[in-house]
N, C-alpha and C positions, 0 to 999 in steps of 0.2 A: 678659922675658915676650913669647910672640908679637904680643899686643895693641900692642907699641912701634911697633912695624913696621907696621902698618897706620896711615892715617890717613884714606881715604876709602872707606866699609865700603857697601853696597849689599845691601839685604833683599830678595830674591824673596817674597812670598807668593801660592801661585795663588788662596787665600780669605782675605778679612778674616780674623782674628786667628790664622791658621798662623805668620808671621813672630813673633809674640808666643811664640804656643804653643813653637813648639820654638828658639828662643834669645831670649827676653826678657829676664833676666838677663845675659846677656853682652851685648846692645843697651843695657841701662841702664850696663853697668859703662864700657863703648866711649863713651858719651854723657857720663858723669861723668868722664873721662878725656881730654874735650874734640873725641874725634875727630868728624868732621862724616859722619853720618850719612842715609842717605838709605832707604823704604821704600815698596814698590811693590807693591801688591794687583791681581793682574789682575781679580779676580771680586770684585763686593759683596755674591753671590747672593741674589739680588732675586727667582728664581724658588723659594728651601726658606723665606724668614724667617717665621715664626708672621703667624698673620693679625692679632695684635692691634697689630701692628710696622706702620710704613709700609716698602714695600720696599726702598728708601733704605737704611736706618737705619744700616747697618753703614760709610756712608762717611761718617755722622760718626761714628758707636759709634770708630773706629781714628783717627780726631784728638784723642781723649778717651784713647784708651790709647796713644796714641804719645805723649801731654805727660808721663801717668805714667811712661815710660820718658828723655823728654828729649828729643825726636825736636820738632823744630819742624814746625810747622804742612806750612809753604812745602817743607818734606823729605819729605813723606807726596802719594801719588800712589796712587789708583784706577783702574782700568781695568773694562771691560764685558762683560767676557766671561764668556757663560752655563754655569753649573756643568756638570759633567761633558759638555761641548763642545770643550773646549780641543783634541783632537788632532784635531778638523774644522777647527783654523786654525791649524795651527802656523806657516804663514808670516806669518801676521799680527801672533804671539804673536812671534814669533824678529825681527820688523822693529821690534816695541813695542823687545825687547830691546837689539840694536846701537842705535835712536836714544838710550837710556837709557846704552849702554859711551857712545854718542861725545860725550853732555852732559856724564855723572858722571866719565867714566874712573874707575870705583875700583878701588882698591887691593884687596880684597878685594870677593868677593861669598857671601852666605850663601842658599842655597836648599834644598829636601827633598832629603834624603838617598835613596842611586842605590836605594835598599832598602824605599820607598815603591811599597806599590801603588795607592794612590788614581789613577784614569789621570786626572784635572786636574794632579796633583804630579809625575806622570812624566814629563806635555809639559813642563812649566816646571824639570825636572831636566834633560831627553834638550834642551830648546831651547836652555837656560841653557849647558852646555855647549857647543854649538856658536856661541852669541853669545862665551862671554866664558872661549873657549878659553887665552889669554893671560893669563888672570888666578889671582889664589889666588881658590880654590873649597873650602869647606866645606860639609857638606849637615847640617842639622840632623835631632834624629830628632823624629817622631810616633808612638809606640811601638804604638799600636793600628792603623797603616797599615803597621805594617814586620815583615813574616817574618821579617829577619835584623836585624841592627846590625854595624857593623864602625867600632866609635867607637876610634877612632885619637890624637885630639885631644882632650882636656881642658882648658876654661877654668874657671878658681878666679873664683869671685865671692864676693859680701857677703852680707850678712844685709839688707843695705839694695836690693840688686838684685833679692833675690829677694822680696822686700816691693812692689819696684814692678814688677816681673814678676805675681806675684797682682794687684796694684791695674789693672795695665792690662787682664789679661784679663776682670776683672770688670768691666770700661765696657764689654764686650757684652753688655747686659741681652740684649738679643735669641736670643742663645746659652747661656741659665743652664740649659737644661733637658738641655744636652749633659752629659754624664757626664766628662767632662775636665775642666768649667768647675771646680774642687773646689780647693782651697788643700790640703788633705792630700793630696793626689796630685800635684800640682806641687812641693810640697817632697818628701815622699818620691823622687821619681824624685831629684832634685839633691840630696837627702842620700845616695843610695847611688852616685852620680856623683863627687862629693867624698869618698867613703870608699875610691872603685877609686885616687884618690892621692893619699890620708892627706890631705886637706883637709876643712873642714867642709862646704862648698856645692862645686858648681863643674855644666855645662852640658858635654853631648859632642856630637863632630861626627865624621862622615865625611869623612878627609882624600879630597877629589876631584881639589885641583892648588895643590900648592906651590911657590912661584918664589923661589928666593935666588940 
């Protein structure tokens, strides 16, 4: 299984619960599997959260659904940077990145797939690459942000991953009104993921950069 071979995995997300949303299950499966895991939100966005929310909210809402996942505490990292801003500072966004390759060094890194229009996911795709050109790179998908797919890669998960894939993205009370937030719609996508190769569940990526 490709998951042997990695051992220090690194999550891009340009917003709180993107790294959830499009590989939470293979983050739980990677975490119950013991590898040591590390998850990095550049945005808490502090400027869209409902007014009944304190702005904040979502940099604890993802310390609540990274434990569902397995993700310790001390492995989850937030950054400030204001929603649909990011390509007014990609060199700020690209120096967050290398000091992160030169703490973490991981072995893999997961971030939005090249096929993502949201332009927040495309600086953290177009930066990501040139931080951590040296590395395996998978891009996860967001299927309501993406024109195309070109899922290359298939990981097989559990029943139990995908149970704590739901469980984490439901600790963003502050996000329940998004139309994604839905458990019928997160298993269906990963059941007909797991049926393109004869498994019951399984999570796809965008191969971006393989190293053997």
């Amino acid at each position: 299984m490709i998951t042997n071979i990695f051992n220090k995995v690194l999550v891009l997300g340009p917003h709180t619960d993107d790294g959830e949303i499009g590989a939470g299950a293979t983050i739980s499966r990677l975490c119950r599997e013991g590898k040591e895991v590390q998850y990095v939100a550049f945005s808490i966005c502090e400027e869209s959260i409902p007014k009944e929310f304190p702005n904040d909210i979502t940099s604890k809402e993802i310390i609540s659904a990274g434990d569902k996942l397995g993700i310790p505490q001390n492995n989850i990292e937030t950054l400030r940077y204001k929603v649909r801003k990011f390509s007014e500072n990609r060199q700020s966004i690209l120096e967050d990145m290398i000091r992160l390759k030169n703490k973490i060094k991981p072995d893999l890194v997961l971030l939005p797939s090249s096929f993502d229009i949201h332009q927040d996911h495309k600086t953290i795709y177009e930066e990501g690459l040139r931080a951590f050109k040296k590395t395996n790179i998978l891009g996860y998908e967001l299927p309501w942000n993406n024109l195309d797919v070109s899922n290359r890669c298939f990981i097989e998960v559990q029943e139990q991953d995908l149970k704590n894939k739901v469980n984490s993205i439901l600790e963003y009370k502050s996000q329940s009104f998004r139309n994604y937030i839905n458990e019928e719609y997160i298993r269906s996508l990963m059941v007909i993921r797991g049926k393109q190769i004869d498994f019951s569940l399984a999570e796809s990526f965008e191969v971006i950069r393989l190293i053997f």
